[in-house]
mmCIF file of the N, C-alpha and C atoms, coordinates in Angstrom:
data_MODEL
# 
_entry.id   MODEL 
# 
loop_
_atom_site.group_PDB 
_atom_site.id 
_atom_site.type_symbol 
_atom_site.label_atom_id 
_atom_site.label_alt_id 
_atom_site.label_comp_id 
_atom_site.label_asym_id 
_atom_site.label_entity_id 
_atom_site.label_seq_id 
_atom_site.pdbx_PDB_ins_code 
_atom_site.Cartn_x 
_atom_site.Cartn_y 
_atom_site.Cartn_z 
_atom_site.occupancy 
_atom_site.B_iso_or_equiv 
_atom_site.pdbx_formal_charge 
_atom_site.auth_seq_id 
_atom_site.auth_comp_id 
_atom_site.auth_asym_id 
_atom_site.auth_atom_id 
_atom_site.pdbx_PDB_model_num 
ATOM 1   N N  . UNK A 1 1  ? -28.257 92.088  -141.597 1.00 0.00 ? 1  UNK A N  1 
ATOM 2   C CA . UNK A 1 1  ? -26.833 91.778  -141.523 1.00 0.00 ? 1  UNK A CA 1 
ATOM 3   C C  . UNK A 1 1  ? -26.027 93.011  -141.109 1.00 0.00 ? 1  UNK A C  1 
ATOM 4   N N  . UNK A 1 2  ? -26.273 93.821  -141.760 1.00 0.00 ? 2  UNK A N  1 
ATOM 5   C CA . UNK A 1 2  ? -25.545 95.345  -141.436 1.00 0.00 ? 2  UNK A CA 1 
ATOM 6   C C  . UNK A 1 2  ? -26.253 95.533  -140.460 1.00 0.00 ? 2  UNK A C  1 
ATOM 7   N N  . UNK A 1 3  ? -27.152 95.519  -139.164 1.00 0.00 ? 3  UNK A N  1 
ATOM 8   C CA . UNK A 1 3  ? -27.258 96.220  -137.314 1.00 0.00 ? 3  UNK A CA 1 
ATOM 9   C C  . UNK A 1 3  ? -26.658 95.000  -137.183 1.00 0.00 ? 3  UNK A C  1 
ATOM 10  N N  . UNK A 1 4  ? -26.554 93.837  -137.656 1.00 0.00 ? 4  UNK A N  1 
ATOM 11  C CA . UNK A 1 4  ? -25.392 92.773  -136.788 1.00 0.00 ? 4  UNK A CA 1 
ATOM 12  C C  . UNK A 1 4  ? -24.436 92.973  -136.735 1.00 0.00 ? 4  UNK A C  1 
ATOM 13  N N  . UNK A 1 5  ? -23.375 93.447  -137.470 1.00 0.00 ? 5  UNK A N  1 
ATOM 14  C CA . UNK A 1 5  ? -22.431 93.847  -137.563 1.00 0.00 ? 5  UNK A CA 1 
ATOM 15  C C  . UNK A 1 5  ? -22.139 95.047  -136.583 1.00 0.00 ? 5  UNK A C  1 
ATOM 16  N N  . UNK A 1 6  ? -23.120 96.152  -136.323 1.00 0.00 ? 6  UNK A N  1 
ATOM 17  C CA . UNK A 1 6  ? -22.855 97.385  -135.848 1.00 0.00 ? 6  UNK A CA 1 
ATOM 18  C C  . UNK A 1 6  ? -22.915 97.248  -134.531 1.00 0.00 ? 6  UNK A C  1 
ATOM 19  N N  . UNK A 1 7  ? -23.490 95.682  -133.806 1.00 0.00 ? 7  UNK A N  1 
ATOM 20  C CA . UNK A 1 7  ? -24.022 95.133  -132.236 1.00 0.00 ? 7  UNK A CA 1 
ATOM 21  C C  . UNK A 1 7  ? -23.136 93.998  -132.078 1.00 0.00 ? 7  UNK A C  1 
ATOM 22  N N  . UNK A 1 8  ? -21.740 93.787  -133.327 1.00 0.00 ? 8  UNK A N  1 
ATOM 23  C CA . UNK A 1 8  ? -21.287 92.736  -132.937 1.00 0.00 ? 8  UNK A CA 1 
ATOM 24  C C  . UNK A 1 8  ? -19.945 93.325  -131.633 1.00 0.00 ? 8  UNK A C  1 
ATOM 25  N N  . UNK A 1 9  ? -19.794 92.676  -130.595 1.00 0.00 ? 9  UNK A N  1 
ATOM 26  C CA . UNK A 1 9  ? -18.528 92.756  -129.870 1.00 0.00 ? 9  UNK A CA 1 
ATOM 27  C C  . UNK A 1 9  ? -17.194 92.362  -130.470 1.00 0.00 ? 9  UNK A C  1 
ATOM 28  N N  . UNK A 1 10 ? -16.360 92.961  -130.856 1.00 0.00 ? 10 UNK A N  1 
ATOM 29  C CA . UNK A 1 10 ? -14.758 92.771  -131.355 1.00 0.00 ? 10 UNK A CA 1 
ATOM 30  C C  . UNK A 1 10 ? -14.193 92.728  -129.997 1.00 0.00 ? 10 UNK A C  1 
ATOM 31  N N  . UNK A 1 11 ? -12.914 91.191  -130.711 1.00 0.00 ? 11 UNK A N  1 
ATOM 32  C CA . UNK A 1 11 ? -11.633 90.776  -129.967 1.00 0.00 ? 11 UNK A CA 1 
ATOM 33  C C  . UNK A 1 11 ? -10.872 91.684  -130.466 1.00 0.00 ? 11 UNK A C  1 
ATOM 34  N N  . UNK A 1 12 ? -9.528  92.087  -130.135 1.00 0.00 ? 12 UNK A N  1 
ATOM 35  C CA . UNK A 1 12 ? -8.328  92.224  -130.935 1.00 0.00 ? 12 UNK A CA 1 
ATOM 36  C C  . UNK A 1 12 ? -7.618  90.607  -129.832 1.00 0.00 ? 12 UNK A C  1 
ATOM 37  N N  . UNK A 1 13 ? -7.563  89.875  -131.343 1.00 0.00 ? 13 UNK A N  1 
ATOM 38  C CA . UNK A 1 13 ? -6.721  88.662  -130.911 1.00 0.00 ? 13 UNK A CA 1 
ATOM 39  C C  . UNK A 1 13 ? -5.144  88.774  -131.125 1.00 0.00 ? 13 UNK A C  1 
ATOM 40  N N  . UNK A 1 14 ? -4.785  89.915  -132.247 1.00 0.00 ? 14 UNK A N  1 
ATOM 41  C CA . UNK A 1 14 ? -3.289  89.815  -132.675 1.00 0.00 ? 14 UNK A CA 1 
ATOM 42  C C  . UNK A 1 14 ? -3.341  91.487  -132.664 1.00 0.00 ? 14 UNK A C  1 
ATOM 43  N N  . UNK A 1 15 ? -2.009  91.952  -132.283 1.00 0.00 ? 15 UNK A N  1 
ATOM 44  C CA . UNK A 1 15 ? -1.787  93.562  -132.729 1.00 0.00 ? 15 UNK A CA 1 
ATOM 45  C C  . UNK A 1 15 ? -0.567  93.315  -133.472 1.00 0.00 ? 15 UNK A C  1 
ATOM 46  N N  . UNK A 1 16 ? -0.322  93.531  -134.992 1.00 0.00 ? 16 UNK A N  1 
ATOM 47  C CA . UNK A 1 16 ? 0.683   92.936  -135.529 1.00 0.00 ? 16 UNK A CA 1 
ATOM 48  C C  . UNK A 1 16 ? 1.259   94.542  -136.195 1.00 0.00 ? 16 UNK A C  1 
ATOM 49  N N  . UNK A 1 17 ? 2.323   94.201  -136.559 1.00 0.00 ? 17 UNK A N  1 
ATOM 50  C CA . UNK A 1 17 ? 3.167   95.479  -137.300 1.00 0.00 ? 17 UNK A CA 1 
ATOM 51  C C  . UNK A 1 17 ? 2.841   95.987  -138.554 1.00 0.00 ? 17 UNK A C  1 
ATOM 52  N N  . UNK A 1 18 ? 2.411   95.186  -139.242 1.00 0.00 ? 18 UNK A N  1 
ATOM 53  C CA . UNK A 1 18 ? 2.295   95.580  -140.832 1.00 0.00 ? 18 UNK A CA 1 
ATOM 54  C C  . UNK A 1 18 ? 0.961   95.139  -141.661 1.00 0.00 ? 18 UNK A C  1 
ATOM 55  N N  . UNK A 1 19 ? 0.934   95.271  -142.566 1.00 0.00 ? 19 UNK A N  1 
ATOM 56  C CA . UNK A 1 19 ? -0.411  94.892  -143.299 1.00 0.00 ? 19 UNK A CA 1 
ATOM 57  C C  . UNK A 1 19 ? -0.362  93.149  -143.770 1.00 0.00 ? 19 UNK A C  1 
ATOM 58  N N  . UNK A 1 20 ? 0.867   92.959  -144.292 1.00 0.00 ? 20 UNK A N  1 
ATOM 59  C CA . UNK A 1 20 ? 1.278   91.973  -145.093 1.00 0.00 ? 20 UNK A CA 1 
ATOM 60  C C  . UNK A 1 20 ? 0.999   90.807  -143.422 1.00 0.00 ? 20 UNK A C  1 
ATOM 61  N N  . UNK A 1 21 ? 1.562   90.960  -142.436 1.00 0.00 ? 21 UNK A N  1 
ATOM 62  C CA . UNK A 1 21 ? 1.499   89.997  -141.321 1.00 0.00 ? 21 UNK A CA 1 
ATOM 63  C C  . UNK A 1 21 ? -0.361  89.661  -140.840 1.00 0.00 ? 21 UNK A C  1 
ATOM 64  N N  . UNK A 1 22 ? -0.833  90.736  -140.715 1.00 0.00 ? 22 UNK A N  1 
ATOM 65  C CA . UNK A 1 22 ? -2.207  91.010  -140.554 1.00 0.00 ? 22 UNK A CA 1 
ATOM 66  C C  . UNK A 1 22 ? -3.159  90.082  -141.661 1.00 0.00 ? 22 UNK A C  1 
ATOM 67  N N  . UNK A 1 23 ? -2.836  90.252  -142.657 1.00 0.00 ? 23 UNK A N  1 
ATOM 68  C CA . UNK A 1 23 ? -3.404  89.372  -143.785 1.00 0.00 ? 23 UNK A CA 1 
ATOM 69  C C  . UNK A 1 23 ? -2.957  87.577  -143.988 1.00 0.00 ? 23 UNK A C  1 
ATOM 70  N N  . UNK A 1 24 ? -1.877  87.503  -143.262 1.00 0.00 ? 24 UNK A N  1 
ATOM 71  C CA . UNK A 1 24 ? -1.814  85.923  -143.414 1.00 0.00 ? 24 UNK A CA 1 
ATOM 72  C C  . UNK A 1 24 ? -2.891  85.353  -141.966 1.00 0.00 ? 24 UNK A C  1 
ATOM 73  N N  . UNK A 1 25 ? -2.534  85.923  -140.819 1.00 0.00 ? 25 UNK A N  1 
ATOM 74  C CA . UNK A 1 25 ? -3.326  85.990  -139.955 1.00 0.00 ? 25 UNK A CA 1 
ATOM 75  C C  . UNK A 1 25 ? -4.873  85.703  -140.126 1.00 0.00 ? 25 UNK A C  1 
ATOM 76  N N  . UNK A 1 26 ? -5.342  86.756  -140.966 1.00 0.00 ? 26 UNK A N  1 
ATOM 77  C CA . UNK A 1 26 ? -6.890  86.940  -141.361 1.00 0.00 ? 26 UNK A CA 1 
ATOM 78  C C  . UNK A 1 26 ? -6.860  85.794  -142.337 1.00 0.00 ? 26 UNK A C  1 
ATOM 79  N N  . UNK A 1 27 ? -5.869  85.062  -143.039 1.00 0.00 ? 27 UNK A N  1 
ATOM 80  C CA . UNK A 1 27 ? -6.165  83.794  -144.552 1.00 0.00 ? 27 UNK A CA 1 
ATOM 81  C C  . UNK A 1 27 ? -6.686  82.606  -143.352 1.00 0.00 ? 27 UNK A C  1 
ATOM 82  N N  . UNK A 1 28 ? -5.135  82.568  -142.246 1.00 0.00 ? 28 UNK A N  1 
ATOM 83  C CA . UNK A 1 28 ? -5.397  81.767  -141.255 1.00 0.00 ? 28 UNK A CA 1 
ATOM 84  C C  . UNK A 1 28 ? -6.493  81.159  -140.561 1.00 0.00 ? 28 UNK A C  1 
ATOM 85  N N  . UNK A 1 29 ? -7.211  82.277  -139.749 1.00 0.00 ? 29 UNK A N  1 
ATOM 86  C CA . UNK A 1 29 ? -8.587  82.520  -139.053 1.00 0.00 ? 29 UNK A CA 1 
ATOM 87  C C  . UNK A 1 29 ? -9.676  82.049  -140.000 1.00 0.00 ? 29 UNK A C  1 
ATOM 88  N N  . UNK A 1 30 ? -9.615  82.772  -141.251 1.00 0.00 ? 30 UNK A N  1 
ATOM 89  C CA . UNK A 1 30 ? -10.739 82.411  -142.110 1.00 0.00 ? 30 UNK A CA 1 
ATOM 90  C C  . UNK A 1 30 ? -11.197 80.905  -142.611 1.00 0.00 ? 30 UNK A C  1 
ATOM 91  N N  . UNK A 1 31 ? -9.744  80.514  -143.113 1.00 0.00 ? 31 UNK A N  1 
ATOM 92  C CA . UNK A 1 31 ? -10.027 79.097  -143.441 1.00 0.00 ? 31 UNK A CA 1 
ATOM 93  C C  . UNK A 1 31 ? -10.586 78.139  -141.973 1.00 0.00 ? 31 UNK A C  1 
ATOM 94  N N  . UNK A 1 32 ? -10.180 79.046  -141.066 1.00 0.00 ? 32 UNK A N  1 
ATOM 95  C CA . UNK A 1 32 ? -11.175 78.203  -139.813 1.00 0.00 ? 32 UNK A CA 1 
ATOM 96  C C  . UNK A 1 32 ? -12.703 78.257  -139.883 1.00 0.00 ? 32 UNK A C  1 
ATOM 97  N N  . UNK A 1 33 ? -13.178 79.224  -140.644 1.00 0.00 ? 33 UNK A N  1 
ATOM 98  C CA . UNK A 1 33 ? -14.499 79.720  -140.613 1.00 0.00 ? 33 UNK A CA 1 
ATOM 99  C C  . UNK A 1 33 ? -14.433 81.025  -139.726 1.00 0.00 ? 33 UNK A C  1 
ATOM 100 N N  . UNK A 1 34 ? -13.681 81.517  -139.472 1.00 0.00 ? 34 UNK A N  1 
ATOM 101 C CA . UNK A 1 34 ? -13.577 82.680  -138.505 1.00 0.00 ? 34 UNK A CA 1 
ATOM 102 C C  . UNK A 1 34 ? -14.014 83.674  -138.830 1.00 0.00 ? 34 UNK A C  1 
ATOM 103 N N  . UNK A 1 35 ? -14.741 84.445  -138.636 1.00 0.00 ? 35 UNK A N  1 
ATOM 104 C CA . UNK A 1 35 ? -14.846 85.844  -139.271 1.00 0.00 ? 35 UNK A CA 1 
ATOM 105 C C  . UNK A 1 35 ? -13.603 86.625  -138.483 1.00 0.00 ? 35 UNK A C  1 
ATOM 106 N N  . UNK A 1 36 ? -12.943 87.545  -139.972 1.00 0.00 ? 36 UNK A N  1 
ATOM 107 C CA . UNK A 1 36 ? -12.027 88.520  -139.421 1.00 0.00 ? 36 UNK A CA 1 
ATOM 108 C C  . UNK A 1 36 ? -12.040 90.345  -139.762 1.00 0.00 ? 36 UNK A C  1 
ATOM 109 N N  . UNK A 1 37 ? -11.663 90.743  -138.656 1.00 0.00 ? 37 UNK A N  1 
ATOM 110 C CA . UNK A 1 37 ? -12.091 92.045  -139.324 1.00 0.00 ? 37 UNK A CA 1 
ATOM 111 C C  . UNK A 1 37 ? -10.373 92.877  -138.823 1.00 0.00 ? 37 UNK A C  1 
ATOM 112 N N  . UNK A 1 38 ? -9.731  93.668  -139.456 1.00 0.00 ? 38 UNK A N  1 
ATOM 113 C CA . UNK A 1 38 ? -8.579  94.489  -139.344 1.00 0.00 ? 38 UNK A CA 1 
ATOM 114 C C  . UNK A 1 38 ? -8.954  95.423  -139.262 1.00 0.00 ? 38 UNK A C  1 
ATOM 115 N N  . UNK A 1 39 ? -8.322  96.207  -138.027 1.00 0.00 ? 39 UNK A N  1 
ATOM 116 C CA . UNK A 1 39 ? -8.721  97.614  -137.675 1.00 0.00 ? 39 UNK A CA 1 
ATOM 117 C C  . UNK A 1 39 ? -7.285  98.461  -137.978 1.00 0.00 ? 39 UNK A C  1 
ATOM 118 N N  . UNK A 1 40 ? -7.322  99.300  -138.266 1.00 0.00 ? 40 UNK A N  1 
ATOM 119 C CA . UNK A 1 40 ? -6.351  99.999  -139.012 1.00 0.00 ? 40 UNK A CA 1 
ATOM 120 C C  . UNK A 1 40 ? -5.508  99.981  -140.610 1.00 0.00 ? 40 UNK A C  1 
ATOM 121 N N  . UNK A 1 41 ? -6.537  99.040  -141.095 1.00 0.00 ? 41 UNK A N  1 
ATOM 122 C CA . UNK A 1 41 ? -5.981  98.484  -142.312 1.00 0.00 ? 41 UNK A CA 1 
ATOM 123 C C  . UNK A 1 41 ? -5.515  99.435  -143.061 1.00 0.00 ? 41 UNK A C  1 
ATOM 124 N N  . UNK A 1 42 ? -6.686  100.120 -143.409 1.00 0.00 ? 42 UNK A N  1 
ATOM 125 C CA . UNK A 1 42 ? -6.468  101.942 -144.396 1.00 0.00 ? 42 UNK A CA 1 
ATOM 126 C C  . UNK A 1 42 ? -5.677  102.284 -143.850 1.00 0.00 ? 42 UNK A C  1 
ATOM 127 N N  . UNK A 1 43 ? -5.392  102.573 -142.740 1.00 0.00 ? 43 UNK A N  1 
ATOM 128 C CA . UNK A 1 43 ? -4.540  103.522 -142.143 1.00 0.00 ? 43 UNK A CA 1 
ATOM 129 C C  . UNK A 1 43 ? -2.969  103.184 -142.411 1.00 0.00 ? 43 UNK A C  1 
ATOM 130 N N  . UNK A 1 44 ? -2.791  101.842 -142.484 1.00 0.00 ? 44 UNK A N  1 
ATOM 131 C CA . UNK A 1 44 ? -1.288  100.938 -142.296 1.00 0.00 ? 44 UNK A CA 1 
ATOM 132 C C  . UNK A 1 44 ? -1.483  101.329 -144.289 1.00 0.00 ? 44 UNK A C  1 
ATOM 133 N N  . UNK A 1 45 ? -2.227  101.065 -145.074 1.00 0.00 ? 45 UNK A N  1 
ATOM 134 C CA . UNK A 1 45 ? -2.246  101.009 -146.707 1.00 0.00 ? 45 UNK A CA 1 
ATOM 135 C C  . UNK A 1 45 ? -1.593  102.592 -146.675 1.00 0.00 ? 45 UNK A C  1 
ATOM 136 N N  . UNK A 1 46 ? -1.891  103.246 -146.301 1.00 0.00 ? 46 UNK A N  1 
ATOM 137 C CA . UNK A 1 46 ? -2.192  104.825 -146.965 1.00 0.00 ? 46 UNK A CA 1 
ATOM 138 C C  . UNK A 1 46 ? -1.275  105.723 -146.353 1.00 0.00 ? 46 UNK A C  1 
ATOM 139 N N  . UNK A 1 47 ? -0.927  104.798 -145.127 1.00 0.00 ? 47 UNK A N  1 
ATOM 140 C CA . UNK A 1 47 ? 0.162   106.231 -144.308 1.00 0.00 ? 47 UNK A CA 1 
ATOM 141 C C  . UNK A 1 47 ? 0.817   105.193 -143.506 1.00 0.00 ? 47 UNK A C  1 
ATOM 142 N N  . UNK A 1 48 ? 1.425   103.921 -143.743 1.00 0.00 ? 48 UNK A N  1 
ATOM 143 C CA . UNK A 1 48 ? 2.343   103.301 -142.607 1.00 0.00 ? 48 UNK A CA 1 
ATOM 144 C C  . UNK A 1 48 ? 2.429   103.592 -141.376 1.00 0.00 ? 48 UNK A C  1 
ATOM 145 N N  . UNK A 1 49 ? 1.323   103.387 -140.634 1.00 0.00 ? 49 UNK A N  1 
ATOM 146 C CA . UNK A 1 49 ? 1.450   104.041 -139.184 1.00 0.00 ? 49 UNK A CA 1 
ATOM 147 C C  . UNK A 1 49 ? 1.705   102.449 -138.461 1.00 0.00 ? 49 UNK A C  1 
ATOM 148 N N  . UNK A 1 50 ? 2.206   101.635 -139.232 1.00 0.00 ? 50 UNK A N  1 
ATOM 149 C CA . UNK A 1 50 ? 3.055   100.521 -138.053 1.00 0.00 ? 50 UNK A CA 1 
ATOM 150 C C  . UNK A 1 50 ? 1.882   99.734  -136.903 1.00 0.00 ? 50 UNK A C  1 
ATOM 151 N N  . UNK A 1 51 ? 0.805   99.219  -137.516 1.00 0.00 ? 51 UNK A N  1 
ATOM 152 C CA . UNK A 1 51 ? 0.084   98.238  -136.352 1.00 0.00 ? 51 UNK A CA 1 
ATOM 153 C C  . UNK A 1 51 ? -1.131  98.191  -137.035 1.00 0.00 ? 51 UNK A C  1 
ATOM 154 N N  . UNK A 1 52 ? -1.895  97.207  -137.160 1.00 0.00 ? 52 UNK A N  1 
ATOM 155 C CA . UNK A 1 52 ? -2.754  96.842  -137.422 1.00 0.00 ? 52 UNK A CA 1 
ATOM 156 C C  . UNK A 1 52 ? -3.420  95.465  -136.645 1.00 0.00 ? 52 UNK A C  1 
ATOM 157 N N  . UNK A 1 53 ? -4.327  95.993  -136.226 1.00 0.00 ? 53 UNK A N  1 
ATOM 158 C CA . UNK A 1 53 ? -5.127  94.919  -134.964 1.00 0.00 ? 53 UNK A CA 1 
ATOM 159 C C  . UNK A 1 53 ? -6.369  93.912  -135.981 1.00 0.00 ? 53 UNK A C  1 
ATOM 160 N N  . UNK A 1 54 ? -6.115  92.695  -135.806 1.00 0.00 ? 54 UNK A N  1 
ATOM 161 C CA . UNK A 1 54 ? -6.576  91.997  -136.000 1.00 0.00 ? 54 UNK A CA 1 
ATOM 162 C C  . UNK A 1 54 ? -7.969  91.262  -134.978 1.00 0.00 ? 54 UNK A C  1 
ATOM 163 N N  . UNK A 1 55 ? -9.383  91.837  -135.829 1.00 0.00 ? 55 UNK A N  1 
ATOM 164 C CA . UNK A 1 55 ? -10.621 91.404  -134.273 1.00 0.00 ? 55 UNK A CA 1 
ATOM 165 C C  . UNK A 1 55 ? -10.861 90.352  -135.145 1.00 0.00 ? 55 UNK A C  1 
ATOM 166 N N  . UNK A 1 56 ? -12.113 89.644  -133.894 1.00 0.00 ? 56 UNK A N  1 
ATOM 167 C CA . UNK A 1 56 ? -12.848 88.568  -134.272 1.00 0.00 ? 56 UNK A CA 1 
ATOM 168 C C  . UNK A 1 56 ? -14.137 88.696  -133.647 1.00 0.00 ? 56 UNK A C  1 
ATOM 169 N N  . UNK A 1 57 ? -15.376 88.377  -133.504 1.00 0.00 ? 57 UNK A N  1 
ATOM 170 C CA . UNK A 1 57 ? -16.036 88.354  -132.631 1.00 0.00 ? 57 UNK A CA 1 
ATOM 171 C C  . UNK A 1 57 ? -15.574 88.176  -131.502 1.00 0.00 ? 57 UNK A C  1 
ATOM 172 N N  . UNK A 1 58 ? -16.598 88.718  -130.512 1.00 0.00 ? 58 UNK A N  1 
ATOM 173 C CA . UNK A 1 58 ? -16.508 87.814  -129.034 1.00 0.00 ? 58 UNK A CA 1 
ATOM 174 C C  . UNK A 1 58 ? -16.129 86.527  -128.513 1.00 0.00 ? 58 UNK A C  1 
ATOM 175 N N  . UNK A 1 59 ? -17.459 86.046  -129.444 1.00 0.00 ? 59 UNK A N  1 
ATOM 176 C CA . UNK A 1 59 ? -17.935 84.317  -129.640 1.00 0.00 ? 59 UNK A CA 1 
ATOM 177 C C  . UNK A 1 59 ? -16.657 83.781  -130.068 1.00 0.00 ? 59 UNK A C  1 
ATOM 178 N N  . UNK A 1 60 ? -16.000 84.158  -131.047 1.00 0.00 ? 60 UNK A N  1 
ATOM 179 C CA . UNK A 1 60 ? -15.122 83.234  -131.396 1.00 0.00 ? 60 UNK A CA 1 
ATOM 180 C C  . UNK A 1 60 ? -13.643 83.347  -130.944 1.00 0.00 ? 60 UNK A C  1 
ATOM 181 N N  . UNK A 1 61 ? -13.379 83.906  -130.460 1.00 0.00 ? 61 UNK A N  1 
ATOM 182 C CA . UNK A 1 61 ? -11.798 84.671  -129.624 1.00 0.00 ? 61 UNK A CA 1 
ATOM 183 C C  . UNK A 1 61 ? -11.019 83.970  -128.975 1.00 0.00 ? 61 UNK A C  1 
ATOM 184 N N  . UNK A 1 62 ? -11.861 82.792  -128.237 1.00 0.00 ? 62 UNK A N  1 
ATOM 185 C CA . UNK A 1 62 ? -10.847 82.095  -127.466 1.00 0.00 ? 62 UNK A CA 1 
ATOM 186 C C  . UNK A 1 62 ? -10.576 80.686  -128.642 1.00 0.00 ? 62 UNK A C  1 
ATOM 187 N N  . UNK A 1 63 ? -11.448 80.617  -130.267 1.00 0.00 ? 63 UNK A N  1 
ATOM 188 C CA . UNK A 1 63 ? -11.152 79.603  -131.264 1.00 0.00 ? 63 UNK A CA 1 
ATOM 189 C C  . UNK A 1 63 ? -9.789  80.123  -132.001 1.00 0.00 ? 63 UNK A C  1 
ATOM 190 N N  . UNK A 1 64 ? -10.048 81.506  -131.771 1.00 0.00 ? 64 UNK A N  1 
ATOM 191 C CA . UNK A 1 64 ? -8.978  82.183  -132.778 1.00 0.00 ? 64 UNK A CA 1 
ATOM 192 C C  . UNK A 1 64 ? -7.906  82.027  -131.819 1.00 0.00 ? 64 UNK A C  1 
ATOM 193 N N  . UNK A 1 65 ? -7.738  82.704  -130.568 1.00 0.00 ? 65 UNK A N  1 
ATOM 194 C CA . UNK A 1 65 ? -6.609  82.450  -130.379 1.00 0.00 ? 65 UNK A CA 1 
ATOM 195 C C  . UNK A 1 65 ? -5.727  80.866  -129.683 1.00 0.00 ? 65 UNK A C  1 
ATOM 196 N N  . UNK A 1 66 ? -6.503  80.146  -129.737 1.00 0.00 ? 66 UNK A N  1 
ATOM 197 C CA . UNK A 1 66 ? -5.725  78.477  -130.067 1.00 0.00 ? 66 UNK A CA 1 
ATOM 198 C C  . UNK A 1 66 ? -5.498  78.531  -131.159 1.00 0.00 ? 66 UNK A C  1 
ATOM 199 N N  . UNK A 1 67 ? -6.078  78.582  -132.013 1.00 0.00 ? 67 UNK A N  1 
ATOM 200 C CA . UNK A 1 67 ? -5.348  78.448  -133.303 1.00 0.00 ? 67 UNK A CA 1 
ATOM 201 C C  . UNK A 1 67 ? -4.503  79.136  -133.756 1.00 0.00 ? 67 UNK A C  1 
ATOM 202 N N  . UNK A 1 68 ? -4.440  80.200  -133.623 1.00 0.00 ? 68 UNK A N  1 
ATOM 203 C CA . UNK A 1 68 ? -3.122  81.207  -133.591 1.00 0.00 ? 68 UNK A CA 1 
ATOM 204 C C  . UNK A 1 68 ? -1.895  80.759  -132.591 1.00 0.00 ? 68 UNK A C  1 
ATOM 205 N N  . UNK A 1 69 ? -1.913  80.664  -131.379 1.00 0.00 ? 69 UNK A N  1 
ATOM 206 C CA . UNK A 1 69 ? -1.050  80.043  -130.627 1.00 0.00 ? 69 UNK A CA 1 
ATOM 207 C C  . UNK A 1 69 ? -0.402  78.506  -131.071 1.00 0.00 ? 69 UNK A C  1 
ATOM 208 N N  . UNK A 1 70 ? -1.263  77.409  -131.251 1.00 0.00 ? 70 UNK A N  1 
ATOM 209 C CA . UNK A 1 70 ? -1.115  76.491  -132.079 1.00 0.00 ? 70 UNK A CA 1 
ATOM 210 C C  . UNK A 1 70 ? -0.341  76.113  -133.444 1.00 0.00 ? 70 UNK A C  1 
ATOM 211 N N  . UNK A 1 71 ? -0.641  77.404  -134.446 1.00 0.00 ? 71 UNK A N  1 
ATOM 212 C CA . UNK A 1 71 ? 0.167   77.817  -135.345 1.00 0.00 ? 71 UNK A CA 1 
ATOM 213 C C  . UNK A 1 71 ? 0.948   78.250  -135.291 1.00 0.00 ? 71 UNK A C  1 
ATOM 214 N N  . UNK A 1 72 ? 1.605   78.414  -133.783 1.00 0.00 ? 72 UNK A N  1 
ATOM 215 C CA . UNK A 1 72 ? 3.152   79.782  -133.624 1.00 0.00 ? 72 UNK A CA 1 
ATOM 216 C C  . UNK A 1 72 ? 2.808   80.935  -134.428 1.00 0.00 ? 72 UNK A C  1 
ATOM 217 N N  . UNK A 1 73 ? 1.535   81.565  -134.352 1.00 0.00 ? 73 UNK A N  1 
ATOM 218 C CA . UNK A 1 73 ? 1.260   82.859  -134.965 1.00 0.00 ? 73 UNK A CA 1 
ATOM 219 C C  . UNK A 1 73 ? 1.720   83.698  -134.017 1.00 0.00 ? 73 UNK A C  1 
ATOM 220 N N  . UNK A 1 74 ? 1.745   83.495  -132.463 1.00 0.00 ? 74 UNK A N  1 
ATOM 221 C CA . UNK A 1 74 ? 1.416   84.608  -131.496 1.00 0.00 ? 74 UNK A CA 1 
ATOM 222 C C  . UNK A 1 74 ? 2.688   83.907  -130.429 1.00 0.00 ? 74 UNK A C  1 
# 
């Protein structure tokens, strides 16, 4: 599971402002079955540096973003 992870290809489907936006996003995706992963999360927790990118796999990128679009997420 961990070299899958390290060989998986990341989307950034959303580049959002804050942590709190990033996380409804990721509740969103998930309850799809989505796997989600936030890149800058620590960074936005610990020092407000304003953006946090929301990936997904490859595979699933064009599920995430209909459903995000769909939802008026994006």
């Amino acid at each position: 599971m961990e070299n899958e992870q390290k060989n998986m290809e990341l989307v950034t489907v959303a580049d959002v402002n804050n942590l709190y936006e990033a996380s409804m996003l990721k509740d969103v995706l998930e309850a799809a079955g989505i796997t989600v992963f936030l890149q800058n999360e620590m960074a936005e927790q610990l020092y407000n540096v304003g953006g946090v990118l929301v990936q997904v796999p490859a595979t699933e990128a064009e599920k995430a973003r209909q459903l995000l679009i769909e939802g008026g997420h994006v």
